[in-house]
N, C-alpha and C positions, 0 to 999 in steps of 0.2 A: 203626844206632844212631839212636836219633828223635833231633831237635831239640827241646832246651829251652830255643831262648833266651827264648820268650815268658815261661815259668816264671823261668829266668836273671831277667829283667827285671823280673818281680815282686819275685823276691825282693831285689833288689836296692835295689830304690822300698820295699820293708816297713823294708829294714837299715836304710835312711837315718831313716825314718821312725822306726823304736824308738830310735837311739842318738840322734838328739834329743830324743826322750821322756824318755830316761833319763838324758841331762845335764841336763833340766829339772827333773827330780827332784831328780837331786844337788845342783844350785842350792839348789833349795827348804829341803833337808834342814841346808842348810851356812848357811842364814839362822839371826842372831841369837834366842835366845828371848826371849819376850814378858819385860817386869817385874812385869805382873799374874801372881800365881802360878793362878789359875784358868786364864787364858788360856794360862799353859805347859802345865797339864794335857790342854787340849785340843789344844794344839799336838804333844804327845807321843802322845795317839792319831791325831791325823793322819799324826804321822812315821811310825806302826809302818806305818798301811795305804799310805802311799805307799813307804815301805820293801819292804814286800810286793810291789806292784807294782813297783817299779823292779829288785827282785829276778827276778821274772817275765818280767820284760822282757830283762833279763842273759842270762837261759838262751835266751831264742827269739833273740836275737842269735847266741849262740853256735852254734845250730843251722841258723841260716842259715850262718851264713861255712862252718859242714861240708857245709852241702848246697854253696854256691857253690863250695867246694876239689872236689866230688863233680864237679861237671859240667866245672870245667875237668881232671880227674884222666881223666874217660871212665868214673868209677865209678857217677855217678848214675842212681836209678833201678832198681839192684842191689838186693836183700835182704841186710842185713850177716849176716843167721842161715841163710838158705836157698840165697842168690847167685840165688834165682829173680827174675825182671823183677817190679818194681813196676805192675804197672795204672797206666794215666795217668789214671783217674778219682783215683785215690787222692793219687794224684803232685798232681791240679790244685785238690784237695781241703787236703791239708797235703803242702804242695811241699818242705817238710823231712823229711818222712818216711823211715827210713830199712830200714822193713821193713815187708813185703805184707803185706794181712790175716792171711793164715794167719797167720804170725809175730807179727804183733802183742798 
């Protein structure tokens, strides 16, 4: 079985990394709105597109902690459709990944 804790390690520094992203967000979004009703307008398409992102951010969270459960399980690196080994180009590429090209 290779060693991923290099990749472990990544993803681990990314996890940290997105979920304070994405509590900075939530902050943001949980700020009072403006009294100027223009400046709510603009404040409202700010939220949708940090919404978006912070949504964005939610799902690659989530796909780490699957990959991180994957390599302490002994599963990572598996294809969930093929069970064939994922290339470690791919794996070093998006380390969340949870099926080999072909599969993809």
């Amino acid at each position: 079985m290779p060693d991923y804790e290099a990749i472990k390690s990544e993803l681990q520094e990314r996890l940290r990394m997105l979920v304070d992203r994405v509590e900075r967000i939530e902050d943001n979004l949980s700020e009072t709105p403006d009294a100027d009703w223009e400046e709510q307008a603009a404040q409202v398409e700010d939220d949708e597109v940090l919404s978006s992102v912070g949504n964005l951010g939610l799902e690659e969270v989530n796909q780490i902690k699957q990959a991180l459960r994957q390599i302490e399980a002994g599963t990572y690196g598996i294809c969930l459709r093929c069970k064939a080994e994922i290339p470690q180009a791919r794996l070093e590429a998006l380390p969340y990944a949870t099926t080999c090209t072909r599969c993809a």
